[in-house]
C-alpha positions in Angstrom: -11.9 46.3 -47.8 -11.4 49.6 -49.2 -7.4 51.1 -49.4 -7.0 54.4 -50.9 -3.3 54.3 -52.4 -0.4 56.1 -53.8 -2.3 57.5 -56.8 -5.4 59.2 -54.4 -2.6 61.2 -52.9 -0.8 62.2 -56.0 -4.2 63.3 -57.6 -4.4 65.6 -54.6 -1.2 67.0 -55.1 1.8 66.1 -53.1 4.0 69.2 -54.1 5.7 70.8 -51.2 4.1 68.5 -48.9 5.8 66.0 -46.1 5.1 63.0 -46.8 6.4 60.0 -44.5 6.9 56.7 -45.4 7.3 53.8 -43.9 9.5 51.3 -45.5 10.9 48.0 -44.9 14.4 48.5 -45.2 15.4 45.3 -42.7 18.3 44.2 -44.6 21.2 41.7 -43.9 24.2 43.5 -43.1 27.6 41.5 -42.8 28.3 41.0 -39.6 32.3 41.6 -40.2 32.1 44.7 -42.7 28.3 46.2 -41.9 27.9 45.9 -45.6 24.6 45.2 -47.2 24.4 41.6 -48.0 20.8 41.9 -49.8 19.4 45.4 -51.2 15.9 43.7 -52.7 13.9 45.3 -49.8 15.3 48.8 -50.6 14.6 48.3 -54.2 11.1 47.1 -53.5 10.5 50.8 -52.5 12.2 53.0 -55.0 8.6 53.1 -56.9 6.8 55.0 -54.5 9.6 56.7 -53.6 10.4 57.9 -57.1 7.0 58.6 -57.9 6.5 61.3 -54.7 9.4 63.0 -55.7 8.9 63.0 -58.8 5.6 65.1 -57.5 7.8 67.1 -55.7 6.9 65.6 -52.4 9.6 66.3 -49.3 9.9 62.3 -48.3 10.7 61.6 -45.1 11.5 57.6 -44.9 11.2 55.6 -41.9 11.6 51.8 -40.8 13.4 49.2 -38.4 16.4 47.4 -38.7 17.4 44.2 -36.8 16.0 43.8 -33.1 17.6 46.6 -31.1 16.5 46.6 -27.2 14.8 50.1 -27.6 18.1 52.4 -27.4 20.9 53.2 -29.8 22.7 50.6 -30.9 25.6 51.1 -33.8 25.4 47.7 -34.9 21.7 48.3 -36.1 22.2 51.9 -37.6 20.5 52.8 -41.0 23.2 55.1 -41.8 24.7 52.1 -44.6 20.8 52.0 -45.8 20.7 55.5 -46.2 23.9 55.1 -48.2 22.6 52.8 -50.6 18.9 54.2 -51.1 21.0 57.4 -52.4 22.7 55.4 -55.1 19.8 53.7 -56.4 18.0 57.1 -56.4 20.4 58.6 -58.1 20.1 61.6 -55.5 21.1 62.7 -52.1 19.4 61.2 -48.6 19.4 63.5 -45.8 20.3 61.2 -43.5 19.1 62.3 -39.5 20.7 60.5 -36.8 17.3 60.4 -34.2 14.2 59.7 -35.1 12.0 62.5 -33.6 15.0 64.2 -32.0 16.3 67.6 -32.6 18.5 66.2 -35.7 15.2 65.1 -37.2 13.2 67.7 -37.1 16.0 69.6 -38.2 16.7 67.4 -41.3 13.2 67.1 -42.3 12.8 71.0 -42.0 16.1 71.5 -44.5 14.3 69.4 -47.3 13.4 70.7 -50.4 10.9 70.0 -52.9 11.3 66.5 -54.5 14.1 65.3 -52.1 14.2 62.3 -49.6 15.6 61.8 -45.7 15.7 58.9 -43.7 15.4 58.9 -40.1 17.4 56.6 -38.0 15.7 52.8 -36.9 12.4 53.1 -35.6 13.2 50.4 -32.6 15.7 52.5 -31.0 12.7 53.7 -29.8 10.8 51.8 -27.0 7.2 53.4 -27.9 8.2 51.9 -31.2 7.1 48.5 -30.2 5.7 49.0 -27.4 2.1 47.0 -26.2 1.3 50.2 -23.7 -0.9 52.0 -26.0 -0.3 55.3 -24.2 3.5 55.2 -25.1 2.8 53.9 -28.3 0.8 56.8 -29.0 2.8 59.6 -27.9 5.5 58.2 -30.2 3.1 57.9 -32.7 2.7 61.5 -32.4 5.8 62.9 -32.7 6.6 60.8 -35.8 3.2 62.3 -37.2 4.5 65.9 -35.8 6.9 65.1 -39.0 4.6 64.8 -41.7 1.3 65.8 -43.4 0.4 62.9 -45.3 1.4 58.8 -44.5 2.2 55.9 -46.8 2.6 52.7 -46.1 5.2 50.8 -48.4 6.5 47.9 -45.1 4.8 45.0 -46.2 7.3 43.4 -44.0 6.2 44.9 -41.0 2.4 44.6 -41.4 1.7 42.4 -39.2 2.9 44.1 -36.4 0.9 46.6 -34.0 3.6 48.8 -34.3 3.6 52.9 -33.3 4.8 53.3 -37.4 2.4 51.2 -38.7 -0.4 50.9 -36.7 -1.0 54.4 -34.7 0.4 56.8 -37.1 -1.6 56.3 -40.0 -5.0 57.2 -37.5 -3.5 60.3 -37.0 -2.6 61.7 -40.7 -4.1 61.1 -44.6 -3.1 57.7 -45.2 -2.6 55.7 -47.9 -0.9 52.0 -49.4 1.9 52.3 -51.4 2.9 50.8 -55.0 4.3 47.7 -52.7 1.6 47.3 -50.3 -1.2 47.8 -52.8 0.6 44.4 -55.2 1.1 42.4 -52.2 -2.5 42.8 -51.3 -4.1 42.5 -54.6 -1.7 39.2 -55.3 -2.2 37.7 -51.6 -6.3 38.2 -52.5 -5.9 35.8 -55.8 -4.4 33.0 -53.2 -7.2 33.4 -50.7 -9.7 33.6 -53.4 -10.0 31.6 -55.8 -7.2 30.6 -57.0 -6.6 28.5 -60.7 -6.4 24.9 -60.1 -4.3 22.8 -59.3 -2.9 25.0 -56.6 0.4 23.7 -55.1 1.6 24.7 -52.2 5.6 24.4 -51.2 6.2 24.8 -47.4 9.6 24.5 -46.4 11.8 26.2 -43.4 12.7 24.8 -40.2 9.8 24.3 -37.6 6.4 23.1 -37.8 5.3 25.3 -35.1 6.1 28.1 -37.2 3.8 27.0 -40.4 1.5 24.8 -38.6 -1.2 27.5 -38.6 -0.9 28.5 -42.0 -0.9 24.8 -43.0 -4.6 24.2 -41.1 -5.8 26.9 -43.4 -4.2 26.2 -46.8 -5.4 22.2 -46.6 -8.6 22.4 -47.5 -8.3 24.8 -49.9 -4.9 23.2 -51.8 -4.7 20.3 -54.7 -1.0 19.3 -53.3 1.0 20.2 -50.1 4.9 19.5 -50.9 6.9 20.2 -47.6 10.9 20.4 -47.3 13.3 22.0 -45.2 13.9 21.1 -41.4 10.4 20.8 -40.8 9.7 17.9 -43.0 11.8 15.5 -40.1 8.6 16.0 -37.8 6.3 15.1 -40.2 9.0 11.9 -41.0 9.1 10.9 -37.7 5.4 11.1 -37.6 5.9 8.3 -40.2 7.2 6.3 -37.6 10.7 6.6 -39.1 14.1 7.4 -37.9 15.4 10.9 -38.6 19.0 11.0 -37.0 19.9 13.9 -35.2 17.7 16.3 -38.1 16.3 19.1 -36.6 13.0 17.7 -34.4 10.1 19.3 -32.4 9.0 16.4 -30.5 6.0 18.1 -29.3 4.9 18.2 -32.4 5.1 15.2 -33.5 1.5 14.2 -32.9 0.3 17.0 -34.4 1.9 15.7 -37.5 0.2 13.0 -37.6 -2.7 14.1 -37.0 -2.1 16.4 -40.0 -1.0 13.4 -42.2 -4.5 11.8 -41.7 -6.8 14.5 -42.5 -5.1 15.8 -45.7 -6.4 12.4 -47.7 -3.3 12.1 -49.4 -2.5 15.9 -50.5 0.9 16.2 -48.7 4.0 15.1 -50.2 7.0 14.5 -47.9 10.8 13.5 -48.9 11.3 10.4 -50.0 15.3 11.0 -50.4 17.6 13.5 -48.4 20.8 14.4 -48.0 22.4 13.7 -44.8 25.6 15.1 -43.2 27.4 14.0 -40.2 27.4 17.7 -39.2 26.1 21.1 -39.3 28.8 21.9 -41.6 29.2 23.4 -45.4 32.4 20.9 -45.5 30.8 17.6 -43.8 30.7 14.4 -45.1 27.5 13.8 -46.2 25.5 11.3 -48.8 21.9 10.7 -50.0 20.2 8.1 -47.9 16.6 7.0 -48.4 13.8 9.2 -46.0 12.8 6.2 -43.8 16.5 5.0 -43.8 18.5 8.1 -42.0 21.6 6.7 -39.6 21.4 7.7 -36.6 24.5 9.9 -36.3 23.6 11.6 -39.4 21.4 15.4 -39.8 19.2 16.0 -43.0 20.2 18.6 -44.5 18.5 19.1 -47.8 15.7 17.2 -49.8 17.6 14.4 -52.2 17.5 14.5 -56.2 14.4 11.6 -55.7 12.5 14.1 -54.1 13.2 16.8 -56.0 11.8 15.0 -59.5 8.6 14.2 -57.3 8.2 17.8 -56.2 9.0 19.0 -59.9 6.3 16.6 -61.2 4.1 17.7 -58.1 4.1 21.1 -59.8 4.3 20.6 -63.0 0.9 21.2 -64.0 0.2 23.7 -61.4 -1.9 26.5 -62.0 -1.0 28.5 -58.9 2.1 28.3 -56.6 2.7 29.5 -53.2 6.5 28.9 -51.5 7.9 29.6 -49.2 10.5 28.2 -46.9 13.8 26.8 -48.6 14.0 22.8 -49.3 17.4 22.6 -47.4 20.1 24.7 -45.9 20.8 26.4 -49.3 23.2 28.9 -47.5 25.9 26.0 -47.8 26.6 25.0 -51.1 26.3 21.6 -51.0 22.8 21.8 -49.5 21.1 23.8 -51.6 20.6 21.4 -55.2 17.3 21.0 -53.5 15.4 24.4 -53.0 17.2 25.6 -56.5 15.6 22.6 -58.1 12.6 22.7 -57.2 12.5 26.8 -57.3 13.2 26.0 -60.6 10.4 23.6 -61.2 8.3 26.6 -60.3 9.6 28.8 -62.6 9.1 26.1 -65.5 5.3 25.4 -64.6 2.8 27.1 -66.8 1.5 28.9 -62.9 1.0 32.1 -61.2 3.8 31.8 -58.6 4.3 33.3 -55.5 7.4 34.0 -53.6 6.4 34.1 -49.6 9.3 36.6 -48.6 12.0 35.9 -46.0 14.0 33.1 -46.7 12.8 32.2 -49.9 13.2 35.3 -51.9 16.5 35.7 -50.2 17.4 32.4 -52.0 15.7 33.5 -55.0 18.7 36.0 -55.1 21.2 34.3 -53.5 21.2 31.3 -56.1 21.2 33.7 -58.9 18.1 32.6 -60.0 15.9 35.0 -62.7 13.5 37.0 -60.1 11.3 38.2 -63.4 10.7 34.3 -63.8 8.4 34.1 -60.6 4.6 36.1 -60.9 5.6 37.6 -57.8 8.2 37.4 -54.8 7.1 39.0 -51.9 8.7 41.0 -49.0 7.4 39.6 -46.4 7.3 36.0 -45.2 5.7 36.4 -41.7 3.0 38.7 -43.3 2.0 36.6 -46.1 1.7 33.9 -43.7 -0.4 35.8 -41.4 -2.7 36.7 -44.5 -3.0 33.6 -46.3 -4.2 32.5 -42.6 -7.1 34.8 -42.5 -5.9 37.2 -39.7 -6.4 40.6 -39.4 -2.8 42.5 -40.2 -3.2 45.6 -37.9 -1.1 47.3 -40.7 -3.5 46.9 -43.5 -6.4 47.4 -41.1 -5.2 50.6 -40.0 -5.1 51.6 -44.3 -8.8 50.8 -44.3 -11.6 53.1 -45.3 
């Protein structure tokens, strides 16, 4: 796979030139005030941003926020984005209110050298998203209309056949950006070869969702340590009783199945904590694994586990995680995915952060980010890679 990146395009010269971008700025917003919840994706692009104005490039930013229906919706504006990008720039952001509308074509034409705009969300756009090529495409063009040069920094959103990821870059001088390019090269040590023992930590809330990336990773990890909602599946694969814990039935078999093949390299709870509701103020105790009442919901791996998990990895070479051990969101629930996201960071390993949920509770339990080898920005994606697929995203950067 050859990926020309941020430095080909520099050595050309960048000066004067439009230069679009696509980001992943898909941040949490408060659902009360609108306010940013979570600015680690919009810092996770201020080096490429910084570096093509620091060219003089005019940047023209792009990306999606939340799931709007393809039309305007206020609730899913970038306006608070655009906001925030200025004040870690340190500089004005043009701000357009369309996307390839008449306000931005108009806000893109008023930039000068070395300054940065960001259009409004991507997805109020149905040619965005769309799977009819031909719409795709003509949206694809007006959003290259905007720009002489592409680069891809929405590592997030590569995985997606998208009009901004997928269709634009086959229609200007593309490139990876300082994001992209570090995901890749870190995602290819996983899939490689990576120092032994690797461990793997899989956590979250279905099977269905990690079941694929699981079929991949077995052969190729020394230990498989699942948590989270998921891991009540795999208990009642066991044979034991799990309560009212979140449960795909369906999937139960496959479970199983899973528990057979794997000779002894997954590790499930052997302890959790179980409340009587879905509640950060429910009663709840620690109750053996195989032992959960049935009134009761688990809602975080138990301190027993979390010492196995922590032994599990502490001679790890390389880490993977992602998914969080429990519902860390609620206090009381989260001892388990801070402990053992602490084990990770105490093992002499490369460890890798799989995006979404994890990295937001990297952050949200004010643990040291600089202590992991590398958090990444986005969960489905990594996923989707250490799986083998093809990300149309990256694809589309090829040479």
């Amino acid at each position: 796979m050859t990926i020309r990146n941020l430095d080909d395009l520099l050595a050309e010269g960048v000066s004067g030139r439009r230069v679009l971008v696509r980001a992943d700025l898909n941040v949490p917003l408060d659902k009360q005030t609108g306010a940013i919840t979570d600015d680690g994706r919009i810092r996770a692009v201020l080096p490429t941003l910084t570096a093509l104005t620091g060219a003089g490039a005019k940047v023209v930013v792009f990306s999606h926020l939340g799931r709007p229906k393809g039309a305007p919706d206020p609730q899913f504006s970038l306006r608070p984005v655009a906001a925030r990008l200025g004040e870690l720039l340190g500089a004005q952001v043009r701000f357009a209110e369309d996307t390839v509308g008449e306000s931005a074509r108009s806000t893109v034409e008023a930039l000068a050298d070395g300054e940065v705009a960001l259009l409004e969300n991507l997805r109020f756009n149905k040619g965005e998203t769309s799977k009819d090529e031909t719409e795709r495409g003509a949206f694809a063009d007006q959003l290259a209309a905007l720009g002489e040069a592409y680069v891809d920094d929405a590592f997030g959103a590569v995985h997606r056949k998208h009009a901004s990821v997928f269709d634009v870059p086959a229609r200007l001088p593309h490139v990876a950006g300082r994001l992209v390019l570090r995901e890749v090269e870190v995602l290819a040590k996983l899939t490689g070869e990576p120092e032994r023992p690797y461990v793997v930590v899989l956590g979250g809330s279905k099977v269905s969702d990690k079941l694929a990336v699981i079929e991949a990773l077995l052969p190729k990890v020394d230990r498989l340590l699942i948590g989270g909602g998921m891991c009540f599946t795999f208990l009642k694969a066991q044979g034991h009783e799990v309560g009212t814990s979140l449960l795909e039935e369906e999937m139960v078999e496959t479970c199983r199945n899973l528990l057979e093949r794997a000779d002894g390299k997954i590790l499930l709870p052997v302890d959790v904590v179980a409340a009587d509701a879905f509640a950060p103020d429910a009663a709840h105790d620690t109750v053996r694994a195989d032992a959960i009442p049935s009134h009761r919901l688990g809602l975080d791996i138990g301190p027993e586990t979390v010492a196995g998990f922590a032994a599990a990895l502490a001679d790890a070479k390389t880490i993977f995680w992602n998914g969080p051990m429990g519902v860390f969101e609620m206090a009381a629930f989260a001892n388990g995915t801070r402990g053992v996201a602490e084990a990770i960071t105490k093992a002499d390993a490369f460890s890798v952060v799989g995006g979404g949920d994890s990295a937001a509770a990297v952050r949200a339990l004010g643990l040291d980010e600089s202590s992991f080898g590398h958090i990444s920005t986005g969960g489905g994606a990594s996923l989707e890679y250490l799986e083998g697929k093809t990300l149309p995203g990256i694809a589309a950067l090829e040479d």
